[in-house]
Structures are given as structure tokens and as C-alpha cells.
C-alpha positions as CSV (number, residue, x, y, z in Angstrom):
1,X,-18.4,25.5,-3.0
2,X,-16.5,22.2,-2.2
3,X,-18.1,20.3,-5.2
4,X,-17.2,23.2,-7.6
5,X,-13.1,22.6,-6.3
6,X,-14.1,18.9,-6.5
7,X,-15.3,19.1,-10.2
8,X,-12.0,22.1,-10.6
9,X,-9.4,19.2,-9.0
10,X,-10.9,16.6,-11.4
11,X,-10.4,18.9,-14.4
12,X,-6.9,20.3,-13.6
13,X,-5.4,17.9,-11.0
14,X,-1.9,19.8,-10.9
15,X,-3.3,23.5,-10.8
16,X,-5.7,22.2,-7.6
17,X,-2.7,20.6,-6.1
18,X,-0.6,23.8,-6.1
19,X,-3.7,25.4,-5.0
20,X,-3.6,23.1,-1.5
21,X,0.1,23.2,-0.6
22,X,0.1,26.8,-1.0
23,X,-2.7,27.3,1.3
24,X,-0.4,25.1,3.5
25,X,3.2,26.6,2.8
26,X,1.7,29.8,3.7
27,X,-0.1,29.3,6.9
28,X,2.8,27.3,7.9
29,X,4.8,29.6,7.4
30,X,3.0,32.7,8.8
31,X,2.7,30.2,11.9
32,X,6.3,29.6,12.3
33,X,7.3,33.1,12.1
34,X,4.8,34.6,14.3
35,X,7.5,35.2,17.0
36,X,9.9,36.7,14.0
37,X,10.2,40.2,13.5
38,X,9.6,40.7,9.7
39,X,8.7,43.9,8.4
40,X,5.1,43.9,6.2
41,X,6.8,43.1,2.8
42,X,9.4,40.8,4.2
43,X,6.5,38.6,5.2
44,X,4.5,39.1,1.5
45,X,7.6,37.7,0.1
46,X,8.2,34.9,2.3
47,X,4.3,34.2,1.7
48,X,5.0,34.6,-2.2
49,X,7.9,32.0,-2.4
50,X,5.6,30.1,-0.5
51,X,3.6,29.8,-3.3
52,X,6.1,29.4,-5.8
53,X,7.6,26.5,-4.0
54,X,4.6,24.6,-4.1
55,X,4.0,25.5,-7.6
56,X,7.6,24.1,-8.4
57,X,6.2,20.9,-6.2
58,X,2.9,20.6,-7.8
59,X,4.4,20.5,-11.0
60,X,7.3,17.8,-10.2
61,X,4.8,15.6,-8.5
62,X,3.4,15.6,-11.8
63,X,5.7,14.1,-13.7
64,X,5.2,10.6,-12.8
């Protein structure tokens, strides 16, 4: 499995890098709020952000 995302990061470097800091934002983030009382779909869109913030960050980082 880790040398099919290998070959995957080599072929679409952005995509795989949005892949990993969303993995990140959102286990960060359902660690930080663990005390926080959130209701079920408060949390899926918090988690969903997530992942459209590090889209938005995958794709900036990419301009250079």
C-alpha cells in the first residue's frame, strides 16, 4: 500500500499533498476539541473545512 501512494505522490504531487494535511487538519482537530461539546454534524463540518483548508493550502503551495 505505501509504494502505491508513493507511485500516486509522484504522479499527482498536489492531490497527495492535500491528501496528508487533511489527514492532519482533521485528527488535529478532532484532538483539540475532544473536550468541546459539538453536536454530530457540528463536528462533520468542522472535519469538512478541515479538508477544504488544506485543499486551499495544497493548491497555494503549489504555485511556486
Amino acid at each position: 500500500m505505501l509504494a502505491s501512494f508513493k507511485r500516486f505522490a509522484e504522479e499527482h504531487p498536489r492531490v497527495a499533498t492535500w491528501v496528508v494535511l487533511a489527514v492532519g487538519m482533521v485528527i488535529i482537530f478532532l484532538w483539540a476539541s475532544k473536550d468541546v461539546e459539538l453536536l454530530w454534524y457540528q463536528r462533520l463540518v468542522m472535519a469538512l473545512s478541515c479538508v477544504g483548508l488544506a485543499g486551499v493550502c495544497a493548491w497555494i503551495t503549489g504555485w511556486e
